[in-house]
VOGU-3710 file (C-alpha; in Angstrom, 3 decimals, decimal comma):
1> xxxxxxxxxx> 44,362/18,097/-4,308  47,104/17,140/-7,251  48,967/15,813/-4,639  45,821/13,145/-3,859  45,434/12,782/-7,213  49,201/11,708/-8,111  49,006/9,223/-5,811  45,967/7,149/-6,361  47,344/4,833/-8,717  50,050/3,648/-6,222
11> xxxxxxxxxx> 47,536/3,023/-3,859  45,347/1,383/-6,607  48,705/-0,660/-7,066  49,572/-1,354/-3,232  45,847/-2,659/-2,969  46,258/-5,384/-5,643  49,121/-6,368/-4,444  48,156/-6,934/-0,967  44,906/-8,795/-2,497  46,544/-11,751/-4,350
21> xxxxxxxxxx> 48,524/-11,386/-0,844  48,962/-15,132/1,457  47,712/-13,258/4,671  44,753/-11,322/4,232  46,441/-7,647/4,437  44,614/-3,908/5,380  47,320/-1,622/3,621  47,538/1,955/4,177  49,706/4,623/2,848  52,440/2,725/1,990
31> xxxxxxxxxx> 55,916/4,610/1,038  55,710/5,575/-2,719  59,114/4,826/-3,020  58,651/0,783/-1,971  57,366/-1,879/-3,497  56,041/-4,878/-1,046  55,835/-7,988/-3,229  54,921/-11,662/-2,054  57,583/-14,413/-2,847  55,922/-17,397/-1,437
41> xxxxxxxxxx> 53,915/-18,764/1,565  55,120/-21,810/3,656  52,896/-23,528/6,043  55,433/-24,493/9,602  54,251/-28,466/9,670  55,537/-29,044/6,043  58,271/-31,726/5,401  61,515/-30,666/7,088  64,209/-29,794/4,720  68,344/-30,492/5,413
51> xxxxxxxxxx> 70,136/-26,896/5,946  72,268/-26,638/3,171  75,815/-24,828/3,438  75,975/-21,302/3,587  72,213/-20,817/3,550  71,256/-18,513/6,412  67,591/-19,515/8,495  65,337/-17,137/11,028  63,759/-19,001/13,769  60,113/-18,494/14,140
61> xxxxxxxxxx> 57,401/-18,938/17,308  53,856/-19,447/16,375  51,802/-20,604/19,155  52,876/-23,897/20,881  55,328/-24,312/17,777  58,804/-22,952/16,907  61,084/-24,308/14,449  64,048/-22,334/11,766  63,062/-21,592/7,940  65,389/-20,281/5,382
71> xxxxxxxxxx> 64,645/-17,538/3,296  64,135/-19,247/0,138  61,498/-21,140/1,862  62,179/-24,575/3,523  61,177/-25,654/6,735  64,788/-26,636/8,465  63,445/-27,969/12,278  59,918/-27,937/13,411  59,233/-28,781/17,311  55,899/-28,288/19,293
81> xxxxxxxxxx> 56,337/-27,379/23,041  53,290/-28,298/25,269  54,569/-25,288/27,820  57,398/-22,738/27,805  60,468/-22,051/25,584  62,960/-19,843/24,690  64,753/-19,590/20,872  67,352/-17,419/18,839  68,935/-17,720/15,814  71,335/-19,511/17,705
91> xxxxxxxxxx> 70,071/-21,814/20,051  66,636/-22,591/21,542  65,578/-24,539/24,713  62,146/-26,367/25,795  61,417/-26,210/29,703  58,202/-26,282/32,158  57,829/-23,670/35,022  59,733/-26,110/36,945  62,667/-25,895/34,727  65,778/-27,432/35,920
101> xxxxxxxxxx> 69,033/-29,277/35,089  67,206/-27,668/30,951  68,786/-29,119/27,550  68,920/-26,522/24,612  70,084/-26,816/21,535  71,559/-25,576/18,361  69,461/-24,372/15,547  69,937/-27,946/13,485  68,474/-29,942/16,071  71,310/-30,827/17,977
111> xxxxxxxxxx> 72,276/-30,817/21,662  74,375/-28,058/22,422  74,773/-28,162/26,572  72,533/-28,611/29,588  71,963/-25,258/31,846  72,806/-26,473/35,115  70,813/-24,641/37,208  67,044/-24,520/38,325  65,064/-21,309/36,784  63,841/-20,351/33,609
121> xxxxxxxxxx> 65,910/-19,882/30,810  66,208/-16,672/28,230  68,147/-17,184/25,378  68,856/-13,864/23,324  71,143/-14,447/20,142  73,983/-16,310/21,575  73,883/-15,397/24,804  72,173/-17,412/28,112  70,815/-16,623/31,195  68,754/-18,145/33,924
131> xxxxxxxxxx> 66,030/-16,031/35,913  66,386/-17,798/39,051  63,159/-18,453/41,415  61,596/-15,687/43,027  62,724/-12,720/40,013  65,649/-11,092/41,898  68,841/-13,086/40,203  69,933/-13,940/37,332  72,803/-16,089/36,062  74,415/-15,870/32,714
141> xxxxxxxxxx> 75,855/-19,348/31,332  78,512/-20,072/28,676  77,907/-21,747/25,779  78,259/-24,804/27,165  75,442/-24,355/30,171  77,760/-23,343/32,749  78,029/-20,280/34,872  80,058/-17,211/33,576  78,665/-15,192/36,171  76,032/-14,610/38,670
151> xxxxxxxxxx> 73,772/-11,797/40,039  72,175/-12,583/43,150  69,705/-9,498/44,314  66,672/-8,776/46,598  64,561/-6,796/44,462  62,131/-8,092/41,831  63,968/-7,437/37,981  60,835/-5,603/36,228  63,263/-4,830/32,659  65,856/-6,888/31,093
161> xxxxxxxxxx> 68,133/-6,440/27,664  70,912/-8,013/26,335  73,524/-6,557/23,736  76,879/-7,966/23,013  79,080/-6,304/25,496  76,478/-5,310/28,314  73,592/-6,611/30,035  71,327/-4,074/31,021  68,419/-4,784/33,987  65,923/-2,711/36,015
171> xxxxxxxxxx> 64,326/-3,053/38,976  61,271/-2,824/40,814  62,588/0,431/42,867  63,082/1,735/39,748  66,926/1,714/39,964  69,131/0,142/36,885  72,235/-1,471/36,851  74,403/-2,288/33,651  76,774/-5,237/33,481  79,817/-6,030/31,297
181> xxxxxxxxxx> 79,339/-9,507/29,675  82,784/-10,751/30,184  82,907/-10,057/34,386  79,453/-9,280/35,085  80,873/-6,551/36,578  78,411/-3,219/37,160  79,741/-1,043/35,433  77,295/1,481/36,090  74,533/1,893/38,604  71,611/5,055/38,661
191> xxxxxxxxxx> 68,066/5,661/39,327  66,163/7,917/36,491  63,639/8,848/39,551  61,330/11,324/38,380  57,814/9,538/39,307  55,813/9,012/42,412  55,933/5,213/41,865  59,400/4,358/40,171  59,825/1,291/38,458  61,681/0,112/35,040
201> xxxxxxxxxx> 59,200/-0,930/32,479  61,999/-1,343/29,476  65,195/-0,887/29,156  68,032/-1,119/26,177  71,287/-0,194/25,853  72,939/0,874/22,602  75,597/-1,438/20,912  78,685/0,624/22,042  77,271/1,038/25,814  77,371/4,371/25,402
211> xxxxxxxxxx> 73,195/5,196/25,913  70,517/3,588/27,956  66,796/4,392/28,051  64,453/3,448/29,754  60,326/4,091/30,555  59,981/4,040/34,011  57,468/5,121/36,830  53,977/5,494/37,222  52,245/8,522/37,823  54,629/10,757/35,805
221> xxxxxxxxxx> 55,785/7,801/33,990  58,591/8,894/31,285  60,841/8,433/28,948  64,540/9,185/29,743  67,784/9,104/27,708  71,639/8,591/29,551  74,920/8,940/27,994  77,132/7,099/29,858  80,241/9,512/30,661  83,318/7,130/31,937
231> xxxxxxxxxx> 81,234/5,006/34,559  78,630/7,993/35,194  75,485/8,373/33,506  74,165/11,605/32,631  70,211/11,997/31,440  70,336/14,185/28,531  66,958/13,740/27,392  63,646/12,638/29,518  59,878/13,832/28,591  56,691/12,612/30,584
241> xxxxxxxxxx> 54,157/10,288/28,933  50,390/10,487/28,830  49,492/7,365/30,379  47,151/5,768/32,835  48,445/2,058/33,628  52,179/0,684/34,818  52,606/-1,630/31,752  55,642/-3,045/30,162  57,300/-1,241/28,027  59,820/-2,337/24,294
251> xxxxxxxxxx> 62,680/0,205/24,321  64,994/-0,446/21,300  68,257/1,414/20,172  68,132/1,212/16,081  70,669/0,233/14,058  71,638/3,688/12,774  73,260/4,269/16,459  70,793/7,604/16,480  67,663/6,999/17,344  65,975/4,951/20,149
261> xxxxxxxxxx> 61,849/3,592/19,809  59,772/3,505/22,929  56,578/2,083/23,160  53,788/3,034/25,827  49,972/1,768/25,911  48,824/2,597/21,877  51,821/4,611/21,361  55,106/4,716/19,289  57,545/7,157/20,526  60,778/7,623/18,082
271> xxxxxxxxxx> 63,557/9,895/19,957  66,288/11,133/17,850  69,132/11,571/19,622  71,452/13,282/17,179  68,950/15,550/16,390  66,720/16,367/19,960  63,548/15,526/18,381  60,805/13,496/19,783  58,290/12,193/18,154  54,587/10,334/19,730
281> xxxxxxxxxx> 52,896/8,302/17,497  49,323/7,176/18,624  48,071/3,695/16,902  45,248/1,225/17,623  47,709/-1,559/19,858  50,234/-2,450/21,905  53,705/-3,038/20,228  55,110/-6,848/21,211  58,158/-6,796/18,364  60,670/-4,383/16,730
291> xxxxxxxxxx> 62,498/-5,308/13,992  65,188/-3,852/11,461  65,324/-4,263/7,972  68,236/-2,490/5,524  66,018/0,631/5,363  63,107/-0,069/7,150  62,146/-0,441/10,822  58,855/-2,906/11,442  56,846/-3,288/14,093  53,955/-5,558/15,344
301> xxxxxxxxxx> 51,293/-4,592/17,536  48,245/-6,970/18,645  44,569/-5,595/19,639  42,672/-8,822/20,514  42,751/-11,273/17,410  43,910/-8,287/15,268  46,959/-8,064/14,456  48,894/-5,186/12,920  52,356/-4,226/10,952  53,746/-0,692/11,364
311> xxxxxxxxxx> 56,506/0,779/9,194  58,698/3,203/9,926  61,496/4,543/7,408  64,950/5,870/8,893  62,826/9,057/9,679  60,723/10,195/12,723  56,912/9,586/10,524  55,226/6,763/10,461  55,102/5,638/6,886  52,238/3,069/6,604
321> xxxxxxxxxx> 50,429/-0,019/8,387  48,791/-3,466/7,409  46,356/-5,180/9,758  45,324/-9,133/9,519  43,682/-11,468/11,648  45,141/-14,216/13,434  45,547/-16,488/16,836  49,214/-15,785/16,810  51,981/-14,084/14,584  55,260/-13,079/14,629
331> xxxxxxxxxx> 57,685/-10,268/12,171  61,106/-10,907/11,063  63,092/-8,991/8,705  66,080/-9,948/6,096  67,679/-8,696/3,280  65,488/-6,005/1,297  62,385/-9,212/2,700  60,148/-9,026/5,670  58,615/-12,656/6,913  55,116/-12,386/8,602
341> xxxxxxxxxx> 53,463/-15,389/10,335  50,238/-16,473/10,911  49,252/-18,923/12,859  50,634/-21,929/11,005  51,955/-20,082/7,746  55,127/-18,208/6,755  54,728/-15,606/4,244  57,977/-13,828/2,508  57,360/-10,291/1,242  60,231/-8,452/-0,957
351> xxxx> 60,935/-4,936/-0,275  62,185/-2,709/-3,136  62,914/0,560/-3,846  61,678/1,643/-7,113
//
């Protein structure tokens, strides 16, 4: 009871804060030790502003629009796509489902290369690729829209991540291959198995190439954990989920190189590797982005128009949530900021430890 009591003036304090807000926020049990402050609110369509030098930009997708802002603010390129397109902080492309012979460009506007190849194109960071017609092959282009290498299968690629070194992709048989970025060579090839119905939902790989996971199967779908010994992976961890549907699945390695986040149906699962501990969080919708902050770990989940904002500290707990409505949105993190948008607004929101 003195526990409840101690902490009723932060949330007194969390709720005016989240009040006097730019998006209309639900906050619940924030972390005592942050502070979440609004810096300012930005609508996308406003007058562009130059990029000056040395000021670092996030790109942003809302809808039919996608554009750069820089985190003091200013709208740096705004474009509105009538059908598909694919951005980074990098580069970003506009293409129909016919895509071929596909400009992109760099983040100021300015035409970088052309991908020379029919299919639809996936940018990730700085790196290219090309899902070819009929989802079996994939090509991944230099920086100039050219081939560095090409992987031409027969069955249907159901997962697909890209680090710096490796390329990791599953498949509808619920086998997974790994490439190296430099040869496309696969370097390492394994099926998880483990389910009547095996396919790859999501897949990562960690930084170093060291660990893969993956959800995968239906009926006795599960999570599983490799370490990658030489060229031979080894499952050190797996656990069977509680679901009822073959959905897709986010799997992503976090930046502390010990802990992997899975997502299933309404569920956050946090694995720490380091430690062997698993952790299932139940929530009320389906995770569609992960992002890292310094010291916190955000993560967006959409239930019909409602949209909602999970955070998760560099432990194993869920630490608090904030729910708005909206058409579209998107998360990105900074420095000690997080950016939420909404439909046609930005909104910058400090994070300090106090």
């Amino acid at each position: 009871m003195n526990d409840t009591k101690s902490r009723v003036p932060l949330f007194i304090t969390i709720a005016l804060i989240f009040s006097i807000a730019y998006l209309i926020f639900a906050a619940k049990k924030l972390p005592k030790e942050y502070q979440f402050q609004p810096i300012w609110k930005i609508n996308i369509t406003k007058q562009i502003t130059e990029l000056k030098e040395g000021q670092k930009q996030h790109y942003f997708r809302l809808g039919n629009n996608l554009g750069y802002f820089t985190e003091d603010g200013n709208i740096t390129l705004y474009k509105n796509f009538p059908h598909l397109a694919s951005i980074s902080n990098e580069y970003f492309t506009i293409y129909n489902n016919y895509a071929k012979n596909t400009t992109f460009y760099e983040n100021n506007g300015s035409a970088k290369g052309v991908i020379n190849f029919e299919g639809l194109p996936y940018i990730v960071e700085n790196r290219i690729y090309v899902m070819l017609p009929g989802g079996t092959s994939f090509i991944k282009c230099n920086t100039d829209g050219n081939a560095d290498w090409h992987y031409e299968g027969i069955l249907p690629i159901t997962a697909f991540s890209s680090q710096d070194k490796y390329t990791a992709v599953g498949f509808a048989d619920g086998s997974i291959s790994i490439f190296n970025n430099d040869t496309g060579t696969a370097e390492i090839e394994f099926s998880p198995g483990g389910s009547d119905f095996p396919v790859i939902l999501g897949i990562d790989i960690s930084d170093s190439g060291d660990y893969i996971a993956a959800v995968c199967g239906h009926n006795k779908q599960r999570f599983v954990l490799a370490h990658r010994e030489e060229n031979q992976p080894k499952i050190i961890y797996h656990t069977f989920l509680d679901t009822k549907g073959a959905n897709q699945s986010l799997v992503h390695f976090c930046n502390d190189n010990s802990r992997v986040i899975y997502t299933f149906e309404k569920n956050i699962g946090i694995y720490d590797y380091k430690q062997n501990q698993n952790n299932i969080i139940p929530i009320n919708s389906k995770i569609i982005s992960i992002r890292e902050s310094d010291t916190l770990i955000f993560l967006l989940g959409k239930n019909s128009s409602e949209y909602s904002v999970y955070i998760l500290e560099k432990t194993n707990t869920l630490e608090g949530s904030f729910s708005f409505k909206a058409e579209t949105a998107f998360i990105q993190t900074g420095k000690n900021s997080l950016y939420v948008g909404k439909d046609d607004s930005i909104s910058k929101i400090s994070l300090e430890r106090k």
